[in-house]
C-alpha positions in Angstrom: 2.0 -5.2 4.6 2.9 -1.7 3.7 3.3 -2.0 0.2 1.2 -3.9 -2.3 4.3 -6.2 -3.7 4.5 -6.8 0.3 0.9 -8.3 -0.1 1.7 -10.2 -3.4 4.4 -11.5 -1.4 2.4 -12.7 1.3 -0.3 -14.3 -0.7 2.3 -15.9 -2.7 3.0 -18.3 0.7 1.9 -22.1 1.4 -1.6 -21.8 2.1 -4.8 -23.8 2.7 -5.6 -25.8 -0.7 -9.5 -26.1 0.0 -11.2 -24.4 -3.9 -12.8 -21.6 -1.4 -9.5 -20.3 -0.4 -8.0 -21.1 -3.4 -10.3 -19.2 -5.5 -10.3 -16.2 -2.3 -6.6 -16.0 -3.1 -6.4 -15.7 -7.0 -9.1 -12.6 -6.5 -6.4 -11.4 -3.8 -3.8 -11.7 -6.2 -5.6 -10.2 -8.8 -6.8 -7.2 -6.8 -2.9 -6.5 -5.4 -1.3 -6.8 -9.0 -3.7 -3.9 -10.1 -3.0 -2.2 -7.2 0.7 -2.6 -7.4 0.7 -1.8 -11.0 -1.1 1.6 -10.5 0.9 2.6 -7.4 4.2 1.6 -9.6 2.8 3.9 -12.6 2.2 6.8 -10.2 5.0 6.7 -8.9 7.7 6.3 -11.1 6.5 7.1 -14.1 4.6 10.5 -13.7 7.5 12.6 -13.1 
């Protein structure tokens, strides 16, 4: 995964449905979204 969308992507995919990976993945997807956000913001919007 180059980009963090990539990894949003990624986690996005069938996975394993046990509450520990579950609950791994939703701090994954949390973590990526602010990373995606602030690499969107730098950017593309600090011009």
């Amino acid at each position: 995964m180059k980009t963090a969308q990539g990894l949003r992507k990624h986690l996005n995919k069938k996975l394993k449905c046990d509450p520990a990976s579950v609950a791994a993945r939703a701090a994954e997807r949390k973590k990526s979204r602010r990373l995606s956000a602030k690499t969107y913001y730098y950017r593309f919007k600090r011009l």
